[in-house]
Structure formats: structure tokens, C-alpha cells
N, CA and C atoms as a LAMMPS dump frame, in Angstrom:
ITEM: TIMESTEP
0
ITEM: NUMBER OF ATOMS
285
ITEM: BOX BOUNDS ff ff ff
-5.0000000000000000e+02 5.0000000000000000e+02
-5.0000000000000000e+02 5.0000000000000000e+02
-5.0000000000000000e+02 5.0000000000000000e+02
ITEM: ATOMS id mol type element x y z
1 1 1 N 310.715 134.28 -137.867
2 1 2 C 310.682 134.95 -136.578
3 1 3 C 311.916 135.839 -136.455
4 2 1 N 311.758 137.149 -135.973
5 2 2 C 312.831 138.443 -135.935
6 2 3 C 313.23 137.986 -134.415
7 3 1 N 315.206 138.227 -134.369
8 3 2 C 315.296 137.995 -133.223
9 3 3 C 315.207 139.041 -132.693
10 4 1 N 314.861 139.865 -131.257
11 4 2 C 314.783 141.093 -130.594
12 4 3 C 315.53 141.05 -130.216
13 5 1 N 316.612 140.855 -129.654
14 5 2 C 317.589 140.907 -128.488
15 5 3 C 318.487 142.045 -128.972
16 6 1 N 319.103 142.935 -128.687
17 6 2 C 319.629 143.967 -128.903
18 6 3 C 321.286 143.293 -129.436
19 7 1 N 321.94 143.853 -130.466
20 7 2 C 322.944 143.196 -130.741
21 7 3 C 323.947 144.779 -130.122
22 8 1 N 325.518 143.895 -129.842
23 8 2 C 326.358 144.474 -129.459
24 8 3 C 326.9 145.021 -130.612
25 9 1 N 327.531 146.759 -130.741
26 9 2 C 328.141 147.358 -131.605
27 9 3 C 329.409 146.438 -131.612
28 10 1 N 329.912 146.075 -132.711
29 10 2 C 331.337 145.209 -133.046
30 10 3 C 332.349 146.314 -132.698
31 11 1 N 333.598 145.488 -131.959
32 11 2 C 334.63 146.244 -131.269
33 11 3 C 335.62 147.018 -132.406
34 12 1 N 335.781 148.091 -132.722
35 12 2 C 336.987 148.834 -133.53
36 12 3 C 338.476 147.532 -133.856
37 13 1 N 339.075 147.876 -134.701
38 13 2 C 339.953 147.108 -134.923
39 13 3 C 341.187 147.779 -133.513
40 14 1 N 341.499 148.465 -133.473
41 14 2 C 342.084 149.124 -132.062
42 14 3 C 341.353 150.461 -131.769
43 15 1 N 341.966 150.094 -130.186
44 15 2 C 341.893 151.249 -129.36
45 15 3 C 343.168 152.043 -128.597
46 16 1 N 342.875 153.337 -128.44
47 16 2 C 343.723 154.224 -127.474
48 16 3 C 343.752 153.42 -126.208
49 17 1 N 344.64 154.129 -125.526
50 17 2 C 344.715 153.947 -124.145
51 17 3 C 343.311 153.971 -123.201
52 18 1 N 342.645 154.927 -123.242
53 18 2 C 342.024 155.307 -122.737
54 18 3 C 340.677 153.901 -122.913
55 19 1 N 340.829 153.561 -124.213
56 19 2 C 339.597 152.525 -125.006
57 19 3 C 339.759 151.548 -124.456
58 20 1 N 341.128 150.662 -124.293
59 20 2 C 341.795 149.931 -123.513
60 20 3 C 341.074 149.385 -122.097
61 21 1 N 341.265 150.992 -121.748
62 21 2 C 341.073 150.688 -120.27
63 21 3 C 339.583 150.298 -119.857
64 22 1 N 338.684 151.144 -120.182
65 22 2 C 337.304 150.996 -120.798
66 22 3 C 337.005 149.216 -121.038
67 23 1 N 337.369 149.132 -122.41
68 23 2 C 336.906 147.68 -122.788
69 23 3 C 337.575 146.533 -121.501
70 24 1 N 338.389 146.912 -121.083
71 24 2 C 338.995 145.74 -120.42
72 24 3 C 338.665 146.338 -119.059
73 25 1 N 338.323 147.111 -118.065
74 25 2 C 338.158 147.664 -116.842
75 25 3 C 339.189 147.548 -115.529
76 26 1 N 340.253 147.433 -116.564
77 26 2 C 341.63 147.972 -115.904
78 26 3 C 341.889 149.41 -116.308
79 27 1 N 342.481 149.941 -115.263
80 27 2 C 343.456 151.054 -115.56
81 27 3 C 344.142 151.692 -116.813
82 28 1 N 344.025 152.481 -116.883
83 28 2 C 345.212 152.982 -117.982
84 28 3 C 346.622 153.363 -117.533
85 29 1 N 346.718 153.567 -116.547
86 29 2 C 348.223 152.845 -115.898
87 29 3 C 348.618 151.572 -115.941
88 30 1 N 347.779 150.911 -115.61
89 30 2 C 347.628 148.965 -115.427
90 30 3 C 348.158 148.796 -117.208
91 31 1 N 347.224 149.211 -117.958
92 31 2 C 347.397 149.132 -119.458
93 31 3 C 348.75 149.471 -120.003
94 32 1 N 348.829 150.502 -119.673
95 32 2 C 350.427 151.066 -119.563
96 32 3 C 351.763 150.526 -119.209
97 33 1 N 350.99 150.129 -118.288
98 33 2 C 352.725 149.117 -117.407
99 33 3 C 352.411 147.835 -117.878
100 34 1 N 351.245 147.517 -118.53
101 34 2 C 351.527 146.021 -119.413
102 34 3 C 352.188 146.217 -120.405
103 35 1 N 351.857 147.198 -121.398
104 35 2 C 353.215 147.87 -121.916
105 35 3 C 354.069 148.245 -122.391
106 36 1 N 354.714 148.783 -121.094
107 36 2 C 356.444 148.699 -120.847
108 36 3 C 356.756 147.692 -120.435
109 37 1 N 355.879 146.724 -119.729
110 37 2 C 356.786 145.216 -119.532
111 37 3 C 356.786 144.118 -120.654
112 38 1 N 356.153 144.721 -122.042
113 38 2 C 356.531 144.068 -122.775
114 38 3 C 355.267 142.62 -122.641
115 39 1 N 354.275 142.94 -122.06
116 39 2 C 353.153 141.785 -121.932
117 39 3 C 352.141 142.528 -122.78
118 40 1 N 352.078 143.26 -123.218
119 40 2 C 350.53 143.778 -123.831
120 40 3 C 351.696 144.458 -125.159
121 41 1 N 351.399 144.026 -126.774
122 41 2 C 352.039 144.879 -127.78
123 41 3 C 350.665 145.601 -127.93
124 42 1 N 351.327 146.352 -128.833
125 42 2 C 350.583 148.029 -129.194
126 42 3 C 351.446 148.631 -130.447
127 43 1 N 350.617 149.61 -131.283
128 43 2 C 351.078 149.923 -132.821
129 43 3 C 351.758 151.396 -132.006
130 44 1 N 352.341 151.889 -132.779
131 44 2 C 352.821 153.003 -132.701
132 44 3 C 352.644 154.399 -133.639
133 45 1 N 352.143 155.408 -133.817
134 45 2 C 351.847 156.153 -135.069
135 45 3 C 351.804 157.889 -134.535
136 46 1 N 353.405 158.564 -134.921
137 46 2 C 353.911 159.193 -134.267
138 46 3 C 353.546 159.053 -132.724
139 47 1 N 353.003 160.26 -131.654
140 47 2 C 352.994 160.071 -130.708
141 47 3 C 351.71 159.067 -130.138
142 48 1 N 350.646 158.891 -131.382
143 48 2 C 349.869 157.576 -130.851
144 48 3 C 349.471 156.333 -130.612
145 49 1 N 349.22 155.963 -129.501
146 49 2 C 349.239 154.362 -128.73
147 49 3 C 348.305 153.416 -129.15
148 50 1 N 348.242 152.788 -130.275
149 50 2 C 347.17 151.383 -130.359
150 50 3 C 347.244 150.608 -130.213
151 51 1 N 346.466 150.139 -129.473
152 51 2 C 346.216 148.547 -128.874
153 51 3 C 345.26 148.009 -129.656
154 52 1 N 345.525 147.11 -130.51
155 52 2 C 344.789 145.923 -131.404
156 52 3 C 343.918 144.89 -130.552
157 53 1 N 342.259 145.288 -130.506
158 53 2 C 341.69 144.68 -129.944
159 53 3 C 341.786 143.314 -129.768
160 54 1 N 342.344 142.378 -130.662
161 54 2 C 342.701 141.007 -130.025
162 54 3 C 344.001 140.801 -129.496
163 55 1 N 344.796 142.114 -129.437
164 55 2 C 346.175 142.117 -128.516
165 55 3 C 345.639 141.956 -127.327
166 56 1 N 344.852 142.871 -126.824
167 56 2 C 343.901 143.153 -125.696
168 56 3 C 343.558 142.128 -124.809
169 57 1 N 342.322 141.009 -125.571
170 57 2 C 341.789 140.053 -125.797
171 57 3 C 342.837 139.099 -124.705
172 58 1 N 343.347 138.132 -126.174
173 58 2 C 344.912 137.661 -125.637
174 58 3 C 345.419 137.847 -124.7
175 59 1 N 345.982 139.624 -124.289
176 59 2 C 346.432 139.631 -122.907
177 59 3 C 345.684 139.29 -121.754
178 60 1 N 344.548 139.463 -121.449
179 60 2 C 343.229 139.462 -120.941
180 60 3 C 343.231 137.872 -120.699
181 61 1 N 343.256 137.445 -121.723
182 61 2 C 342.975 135.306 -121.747
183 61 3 C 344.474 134.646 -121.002
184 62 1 N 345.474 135.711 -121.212
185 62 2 C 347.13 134.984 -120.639
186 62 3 C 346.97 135.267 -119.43
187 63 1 N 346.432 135.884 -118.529
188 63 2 C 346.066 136.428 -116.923
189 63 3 C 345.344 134.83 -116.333
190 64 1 N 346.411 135.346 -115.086
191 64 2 C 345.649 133.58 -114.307
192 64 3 C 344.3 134.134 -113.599
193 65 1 N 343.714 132.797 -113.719
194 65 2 C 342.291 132.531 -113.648
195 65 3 C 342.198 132.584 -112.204
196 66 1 N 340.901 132.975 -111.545
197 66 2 C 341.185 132.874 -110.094
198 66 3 C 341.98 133.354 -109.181
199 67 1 N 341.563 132.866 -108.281
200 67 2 C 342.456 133.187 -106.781
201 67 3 C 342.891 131.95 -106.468
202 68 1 N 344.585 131.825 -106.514
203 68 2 C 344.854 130.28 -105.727
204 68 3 C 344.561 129.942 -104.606
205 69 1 N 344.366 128.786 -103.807
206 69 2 C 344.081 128.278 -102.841
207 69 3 C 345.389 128.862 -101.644
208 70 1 N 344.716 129.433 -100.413
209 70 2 C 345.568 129.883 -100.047
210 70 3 C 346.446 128.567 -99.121
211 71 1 N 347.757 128.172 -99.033
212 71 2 C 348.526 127.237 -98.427
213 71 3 C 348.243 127.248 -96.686
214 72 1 N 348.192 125.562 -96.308
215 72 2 C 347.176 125.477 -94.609
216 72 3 C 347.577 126.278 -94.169
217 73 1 N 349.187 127.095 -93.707
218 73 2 C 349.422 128.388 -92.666
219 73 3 C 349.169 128.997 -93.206
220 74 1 N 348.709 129.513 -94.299
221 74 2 C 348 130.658 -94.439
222 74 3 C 346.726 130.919 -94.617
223 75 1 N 345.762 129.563 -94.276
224 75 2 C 344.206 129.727 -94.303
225 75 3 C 343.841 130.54 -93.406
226 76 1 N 343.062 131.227 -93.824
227 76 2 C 342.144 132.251 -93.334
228 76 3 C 342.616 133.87 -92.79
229 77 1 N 343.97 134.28 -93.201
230 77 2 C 344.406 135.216 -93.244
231 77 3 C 343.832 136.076 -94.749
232 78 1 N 342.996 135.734 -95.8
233 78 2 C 342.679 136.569 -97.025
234 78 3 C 341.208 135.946 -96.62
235 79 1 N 340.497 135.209 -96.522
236 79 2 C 339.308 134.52 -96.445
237 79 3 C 338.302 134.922 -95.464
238 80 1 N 339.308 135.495 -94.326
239 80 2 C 338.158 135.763 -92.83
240 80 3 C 337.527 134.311 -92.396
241 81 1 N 338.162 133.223 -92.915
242 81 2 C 337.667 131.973 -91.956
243 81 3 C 338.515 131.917 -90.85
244 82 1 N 338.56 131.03 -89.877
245 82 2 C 339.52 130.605 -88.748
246 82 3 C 340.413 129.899 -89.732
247 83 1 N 341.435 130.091 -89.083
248 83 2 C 343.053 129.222 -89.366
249 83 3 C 342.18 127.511 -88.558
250 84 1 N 342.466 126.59 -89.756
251 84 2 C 342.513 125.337 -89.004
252 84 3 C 343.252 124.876 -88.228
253 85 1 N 343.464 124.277 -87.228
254 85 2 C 344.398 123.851 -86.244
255 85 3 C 344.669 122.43 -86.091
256 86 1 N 345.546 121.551 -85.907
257 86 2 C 345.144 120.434 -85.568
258 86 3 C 344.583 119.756 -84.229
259 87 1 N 343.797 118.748 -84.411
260 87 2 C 343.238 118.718 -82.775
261 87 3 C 343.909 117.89 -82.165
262 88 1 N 343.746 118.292 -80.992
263 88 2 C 344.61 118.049 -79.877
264 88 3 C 344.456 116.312 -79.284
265 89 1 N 345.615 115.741 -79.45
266 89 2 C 345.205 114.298 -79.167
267 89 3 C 345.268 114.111 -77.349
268 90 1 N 344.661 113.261 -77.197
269 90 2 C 344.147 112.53 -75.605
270 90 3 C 345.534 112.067 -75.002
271 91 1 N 345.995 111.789 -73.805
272 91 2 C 347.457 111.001 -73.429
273 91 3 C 346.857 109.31 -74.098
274 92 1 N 347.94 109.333 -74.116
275 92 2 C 347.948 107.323 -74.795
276 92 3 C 348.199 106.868 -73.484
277 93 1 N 347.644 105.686 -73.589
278 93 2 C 347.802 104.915 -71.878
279 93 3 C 348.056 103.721 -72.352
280 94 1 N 349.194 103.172 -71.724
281 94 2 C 349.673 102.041 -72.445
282 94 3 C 349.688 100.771 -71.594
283 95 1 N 349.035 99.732 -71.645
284 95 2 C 349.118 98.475 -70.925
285 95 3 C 347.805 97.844 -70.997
């Protein structure tokens, strides 16, 4: 049995800037200022920029996962829920 499913063209060993930005759907500024900060390496060959598709990858997999939980004073300021409150206790009556 032939499988049909369309296979994906295999990724270049690197890409430009521009390829970068593309494969990963960040910026090429974003790409850029990863960088210069020394979080994303890249080849150099006179004035051109390669990024080694599992440099890419890697940087891509070192990025935190998610959105953290936002802390109780700050629920529902990013979320659009109500801020929880605590509820309001009754007078104590004592005797």
C-alpha cells in the first residue's frame, strides 16, 4: 500500500535572515536581536548571515512554554476575568 499523504520538502542545512524568520514566524528583527544578545548563534561568510537550522530549532525549544499563571493581585488584569476578592465575613457574636 502507497502512502498518499504529501511529504514535507526537508529543511536546508541553513537559512538567511529572512528564512529564519519565515521558518520560525518571528521577525527578522526578533531574529536579529536574538543575535546580538548572543541567544541565537549564526555562521558568518563575508557580509552573510546563517542560521543553522537546528541553531534555530534549539533556540525555538529554549523559549518558555506558555503563559505563566498570572499572581492573585494580578488576576484578571491580562485574562478579562474579574479580580477575585475575598468574601466578606458576617460579625461574630459571641456568647
Amino acid at each position: 500500500m502507497r502512502d498518499t499523504k504529501p511529504h514535507a520538502p526537508p529543511l536546508p542545512l541553513a537559512v538567511n535572515l529572512r528564512g529564519a524568520a519565515e521558518l520560525s514566524s518571528f521577525s527578522e528583527s526578533t531574529i536579529d536581536h536574538a543575535i546580538r544578545a548572543g541567544e541565537l548563534s549564526c555562521r558568518r561568510h563575508g557580509n552573510r548571515v546563517l542560521i543553522r537550522t537546528a541553531d534555530l530549532a534549539a533556540w525555538i525549544d529554549a523559549l518558555p512554554s506558555g503563559r505563566p499563571a498570572a499572581p492573585p493581585h494580578l488576576e484578571g488584569r491580562r485574562t478579562g476575568r474579574p479580580p477575585t476578592r475575598p468574601q466578606k465575613m458576617g460579625k461574630l457574636r459571641h456568647g
